[in-house]
N, C-alpha and C positions, 0 to 999 in steps of 0.2 A: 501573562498569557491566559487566554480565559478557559476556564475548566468545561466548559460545554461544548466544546467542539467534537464534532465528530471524527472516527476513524474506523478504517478498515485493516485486514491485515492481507499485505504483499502475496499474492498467487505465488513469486517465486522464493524469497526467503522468508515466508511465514510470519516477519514481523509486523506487529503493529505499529501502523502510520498515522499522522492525523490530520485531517482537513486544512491545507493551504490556500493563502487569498486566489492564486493562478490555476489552480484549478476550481474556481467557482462557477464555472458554465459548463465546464464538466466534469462532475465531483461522481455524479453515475457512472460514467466510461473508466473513471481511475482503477486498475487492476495491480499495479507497481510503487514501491514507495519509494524508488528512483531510479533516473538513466540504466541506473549498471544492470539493475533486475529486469528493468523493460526491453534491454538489451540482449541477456540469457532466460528470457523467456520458456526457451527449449527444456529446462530444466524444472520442472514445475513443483511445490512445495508439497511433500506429502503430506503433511499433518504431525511427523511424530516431536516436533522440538514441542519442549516447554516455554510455554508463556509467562 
């Protein structure tokens, strides 16, 4: 897997995720780093977990 990839971290559970081939047209819109999160939305990440 190649080390250059980019990543963002999850609005709902605050983890870091990183760039998938299926999101390559829209890697900007990505806010979730999967169904379940995109799903509970409602719940939004405060910031206090450790990375």
């Amino acid at each position: 897997m190649p080390a250059n990839l980019p990543s963002k971290i999850c609005e709902v559970c605050g983890l870091r995720f990183n760039w998938r081939k299926k999101w390559k047209k829209n890697w900007d819109d990505v806010k979730y780093c999967s169904e379940k999160c995109r799903k509970n939305k409602k719940s939004t990440f405060s910031g206090s977990a450790t990375i």
